[in-house]
Every structure is written in structure tokens, then in C-alpha cells.
DRENPA-3360 file (N, C-alpha, C; in nm, 2 decimals, always signed):
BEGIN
1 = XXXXXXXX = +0.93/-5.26/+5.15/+0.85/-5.24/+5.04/+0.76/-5.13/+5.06 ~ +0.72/-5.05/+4.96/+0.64/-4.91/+4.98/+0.53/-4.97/+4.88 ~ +0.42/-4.97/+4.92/+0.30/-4.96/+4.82/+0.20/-4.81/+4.82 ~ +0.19/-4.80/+4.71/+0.10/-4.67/+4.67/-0.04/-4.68/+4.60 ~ -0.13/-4.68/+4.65/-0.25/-4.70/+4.60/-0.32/-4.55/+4.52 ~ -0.34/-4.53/+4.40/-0.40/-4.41/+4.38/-0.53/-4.39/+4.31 ~ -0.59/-4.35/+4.35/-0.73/-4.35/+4.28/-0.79/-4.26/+4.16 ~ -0.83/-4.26/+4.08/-0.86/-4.09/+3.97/-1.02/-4.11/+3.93;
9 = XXXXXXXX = -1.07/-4.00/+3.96/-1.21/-4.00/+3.86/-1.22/-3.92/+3.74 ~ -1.23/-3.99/+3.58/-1.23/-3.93/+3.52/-1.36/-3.79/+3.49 ~ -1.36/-3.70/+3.44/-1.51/-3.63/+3.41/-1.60/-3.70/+3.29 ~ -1.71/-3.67/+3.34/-1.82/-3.75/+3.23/-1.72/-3.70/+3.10 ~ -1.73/-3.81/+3.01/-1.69/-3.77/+2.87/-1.56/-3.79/+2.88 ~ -1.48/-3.78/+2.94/-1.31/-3.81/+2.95/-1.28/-3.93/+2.99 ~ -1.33/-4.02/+2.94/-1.29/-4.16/+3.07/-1.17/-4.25/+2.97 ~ -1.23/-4.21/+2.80/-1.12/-4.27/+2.69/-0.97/-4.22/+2.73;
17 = XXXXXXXX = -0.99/-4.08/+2.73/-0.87/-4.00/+2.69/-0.78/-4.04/+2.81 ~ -0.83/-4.00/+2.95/-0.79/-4.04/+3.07/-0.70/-4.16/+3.09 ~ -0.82/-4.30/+3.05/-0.74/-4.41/+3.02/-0.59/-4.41/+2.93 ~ -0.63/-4.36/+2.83/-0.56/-4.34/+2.73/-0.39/-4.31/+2.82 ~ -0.41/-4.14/+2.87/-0.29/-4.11/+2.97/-0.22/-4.17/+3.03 ~ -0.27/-4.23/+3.13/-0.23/-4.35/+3.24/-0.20/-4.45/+3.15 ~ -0.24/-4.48/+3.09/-0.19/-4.60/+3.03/-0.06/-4.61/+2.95 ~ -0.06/-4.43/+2.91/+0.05/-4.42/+2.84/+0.21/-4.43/+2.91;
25 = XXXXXXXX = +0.20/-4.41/+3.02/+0.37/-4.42/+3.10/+0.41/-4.56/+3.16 ~ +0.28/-4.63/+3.15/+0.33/-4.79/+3.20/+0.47/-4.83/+3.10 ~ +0.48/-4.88/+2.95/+0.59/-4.88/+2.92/+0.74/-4.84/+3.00 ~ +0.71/-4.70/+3.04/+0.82/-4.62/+3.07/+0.83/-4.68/+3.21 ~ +0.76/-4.67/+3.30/+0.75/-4.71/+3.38/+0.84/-4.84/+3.41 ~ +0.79/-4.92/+3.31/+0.84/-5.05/+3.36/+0.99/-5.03/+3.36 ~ +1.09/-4.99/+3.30/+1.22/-4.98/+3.30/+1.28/-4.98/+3.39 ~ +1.16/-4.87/+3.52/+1.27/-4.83/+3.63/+1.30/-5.00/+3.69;
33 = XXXXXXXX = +1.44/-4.94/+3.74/+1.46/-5.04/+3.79/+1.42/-5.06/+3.98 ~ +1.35/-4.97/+4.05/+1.29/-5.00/+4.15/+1.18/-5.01/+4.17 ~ +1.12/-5.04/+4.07/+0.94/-5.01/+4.02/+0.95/-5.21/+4.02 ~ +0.85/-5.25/+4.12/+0.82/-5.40/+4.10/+0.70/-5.41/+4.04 ~ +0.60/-5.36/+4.06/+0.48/-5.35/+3.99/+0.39/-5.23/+4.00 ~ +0.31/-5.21/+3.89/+0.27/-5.09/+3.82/+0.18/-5.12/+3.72 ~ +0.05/-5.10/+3.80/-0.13/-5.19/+3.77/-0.22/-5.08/+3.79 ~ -0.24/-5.08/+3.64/-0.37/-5.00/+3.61/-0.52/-5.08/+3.65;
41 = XXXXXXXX = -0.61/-5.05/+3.68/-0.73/-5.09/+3.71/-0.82/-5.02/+3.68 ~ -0.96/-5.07/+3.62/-1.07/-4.95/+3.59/-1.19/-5.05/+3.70 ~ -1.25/-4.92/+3.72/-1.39/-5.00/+3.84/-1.50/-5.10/+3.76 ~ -1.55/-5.19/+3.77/-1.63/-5.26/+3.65/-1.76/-5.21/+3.66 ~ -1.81/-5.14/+3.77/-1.93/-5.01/+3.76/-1.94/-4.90/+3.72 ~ -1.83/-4.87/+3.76/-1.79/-4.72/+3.68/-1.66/-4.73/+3.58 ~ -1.68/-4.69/+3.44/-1.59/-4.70/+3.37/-1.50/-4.59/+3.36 ~ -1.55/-4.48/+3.42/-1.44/-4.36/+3.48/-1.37/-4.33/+3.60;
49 = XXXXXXXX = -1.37/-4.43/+3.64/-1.28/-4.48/+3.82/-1.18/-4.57/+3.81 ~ -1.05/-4.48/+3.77/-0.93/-4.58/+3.78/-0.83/-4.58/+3.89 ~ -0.77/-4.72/+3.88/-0.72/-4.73/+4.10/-0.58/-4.77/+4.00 ~ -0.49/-4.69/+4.00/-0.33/-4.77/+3.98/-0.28/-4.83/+4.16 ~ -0.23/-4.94/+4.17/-0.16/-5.01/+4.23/-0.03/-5.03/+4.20 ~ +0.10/-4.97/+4.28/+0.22/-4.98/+4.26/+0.30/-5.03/+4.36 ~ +0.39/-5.10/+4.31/+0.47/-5.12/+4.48/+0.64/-5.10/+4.45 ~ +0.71/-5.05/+4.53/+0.84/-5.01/+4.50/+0.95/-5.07/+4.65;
57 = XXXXXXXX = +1.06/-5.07/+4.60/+1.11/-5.17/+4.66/+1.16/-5.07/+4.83 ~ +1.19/-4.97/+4.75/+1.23/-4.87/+4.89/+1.19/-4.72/+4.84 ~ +1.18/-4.63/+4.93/+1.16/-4.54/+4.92/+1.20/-4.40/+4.82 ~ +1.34/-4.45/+4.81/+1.46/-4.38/+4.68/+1.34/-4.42/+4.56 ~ +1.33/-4.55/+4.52/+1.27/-4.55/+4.38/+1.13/-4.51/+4.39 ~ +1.02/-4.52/+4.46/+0.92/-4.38/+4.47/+0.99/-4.27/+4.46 ~ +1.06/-4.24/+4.55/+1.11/-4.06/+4.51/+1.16/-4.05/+4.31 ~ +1.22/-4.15/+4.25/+1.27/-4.12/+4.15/+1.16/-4.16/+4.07;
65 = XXXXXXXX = +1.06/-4.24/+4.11/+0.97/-4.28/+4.03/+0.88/-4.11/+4.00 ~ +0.86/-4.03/+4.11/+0.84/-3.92/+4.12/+0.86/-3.82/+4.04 ~ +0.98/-3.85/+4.04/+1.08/-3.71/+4.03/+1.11/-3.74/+3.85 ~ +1.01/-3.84/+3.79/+1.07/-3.88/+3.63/+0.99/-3.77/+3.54 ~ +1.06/-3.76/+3.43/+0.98/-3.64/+3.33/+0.81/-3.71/+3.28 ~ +0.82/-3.82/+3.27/+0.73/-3.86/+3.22/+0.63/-3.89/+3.29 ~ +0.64/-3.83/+3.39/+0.53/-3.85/+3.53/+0.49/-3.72/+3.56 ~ +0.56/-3.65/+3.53/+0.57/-3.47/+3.57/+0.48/-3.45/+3.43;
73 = XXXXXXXX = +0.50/-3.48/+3.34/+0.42/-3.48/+3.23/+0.25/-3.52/+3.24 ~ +0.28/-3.65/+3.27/+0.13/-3.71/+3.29/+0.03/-3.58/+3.37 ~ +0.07/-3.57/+3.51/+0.03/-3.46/+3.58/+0.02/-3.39/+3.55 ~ +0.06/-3.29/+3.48/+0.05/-3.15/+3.39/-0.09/-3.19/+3.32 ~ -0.09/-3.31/+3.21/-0.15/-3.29/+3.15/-0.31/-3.33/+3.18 ~ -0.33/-3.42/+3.27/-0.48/-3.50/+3.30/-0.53/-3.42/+3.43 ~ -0.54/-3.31/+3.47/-0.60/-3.22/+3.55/-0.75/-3.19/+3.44 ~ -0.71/-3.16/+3.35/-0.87/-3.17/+3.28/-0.95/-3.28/+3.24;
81 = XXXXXXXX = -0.85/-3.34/+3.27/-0.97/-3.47/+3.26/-1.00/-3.58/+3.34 ~ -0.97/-3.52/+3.48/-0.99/-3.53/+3.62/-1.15/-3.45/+3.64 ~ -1.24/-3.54/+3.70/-1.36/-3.52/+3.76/-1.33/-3.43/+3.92 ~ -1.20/-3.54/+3.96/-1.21/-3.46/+4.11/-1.01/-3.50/+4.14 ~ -1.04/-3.42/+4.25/-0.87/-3.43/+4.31/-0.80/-3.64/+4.32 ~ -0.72/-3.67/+4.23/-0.66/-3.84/+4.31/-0.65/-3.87/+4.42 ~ -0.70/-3.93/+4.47/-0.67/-3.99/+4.59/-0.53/-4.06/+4.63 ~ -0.42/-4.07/+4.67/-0.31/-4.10/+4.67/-0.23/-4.14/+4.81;
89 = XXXXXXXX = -0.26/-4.28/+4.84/-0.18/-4.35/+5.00/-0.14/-4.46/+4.96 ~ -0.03/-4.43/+5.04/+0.09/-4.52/+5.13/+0.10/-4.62/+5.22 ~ +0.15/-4.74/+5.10/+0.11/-4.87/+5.28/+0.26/-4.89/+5.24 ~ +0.27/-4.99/+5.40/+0.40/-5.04/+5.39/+0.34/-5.21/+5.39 ~ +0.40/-5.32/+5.32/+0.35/-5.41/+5.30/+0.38/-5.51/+5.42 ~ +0.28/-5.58/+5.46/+0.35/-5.64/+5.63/+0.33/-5.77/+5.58 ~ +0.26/-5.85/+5.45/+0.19/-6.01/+5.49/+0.18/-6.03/+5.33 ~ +0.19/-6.13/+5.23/+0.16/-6.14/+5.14/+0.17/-6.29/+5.08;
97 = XXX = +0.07/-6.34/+4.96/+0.07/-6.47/+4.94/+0.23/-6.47/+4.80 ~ +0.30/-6.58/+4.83/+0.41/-6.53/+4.77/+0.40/-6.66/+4.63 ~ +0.33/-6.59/+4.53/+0.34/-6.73/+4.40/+0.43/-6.65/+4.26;
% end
């Protein structure tokens, strides 16, 4: 299993629209079929600090999760409503509560 943790700061004043973005390829998202989960989170102190949590089963479906239009899209378009560069790491999953 690959997990990807990524972080985004929206800019003051973008934090709707931002959300808005992100929020919009979850749908799409969900289809793939190597995508296990795909979790948006906002910080409860800061309403412009969002952490997506994803985990994929092997490395092929990150690459294709990648390589999708509607992800190539998102990116294109939320650089302006980005405060600062994503943060963006890689775990490999070793331990987990299984319910």
C-alpha cells in the first residue's frame, strides 16, 4: 500500500474557491479502481489549511491516479489560489487498526 499525504495553503481570500477545487475531483476520483481512499480535510484553526489523505493499493494506481486529466486539470488551475508551494509525502503503510 502507498499512502500520500498532501498539504495546500489556500491565500487569504481563496480558501472557498480552493475548497471548492479539491473537492471537485473526489467524485472522479472515487472510480479509479486503485484509489482505496481519498480524504479531504480542512485544519479546524485555520480554515485555509487543507491535508488530502490518500492511500492506493500499489504504485501503478498513484502513477495513473497522476497521470488522470482531471488531476492535470486541478493543478493547472489552483496555483492561484495557493498561498504557498503543497507539501506532498509518501509513506508506505507498516501497522493499521483494521475495522
Amino acid at each position: 500500500m502507498i499512502i500520500l499525504v498532501a498539504t495546500m495553503k489556500a491565500k487569504q481570500g481563496k480558501e472557498a474557491e480552493l475548497e471548492a477545487a479539491l473537492k471537485s475531483v473526489i467524485p472522479k476520483v472515487e472510480l479509479e479502481k486503485g484509489t482505496l481512499k481519498y480524504m479531504l480535510h480542512r485544519a479546524q484553526d485555520d480554515a485555509g489549511q487543507f491535508l488530502f489523505f490518500e492511500k492506493y493499493v500499489d504504485k501503478e494506481a498513484l502513477d495513473f491516479h497522476g497521470s488522470t486529466p482531471y488531476l492535470k486539470e486541478l493543478f493547472s488551475t489552483i496555483p492561484d489560489l495557493l498561498g504557498e508551494k503543497p507539501s506532498i509525502t509518501l509513506y508506505e503503510e507498516i501497522a493499521a487498526i483494521k475495522k
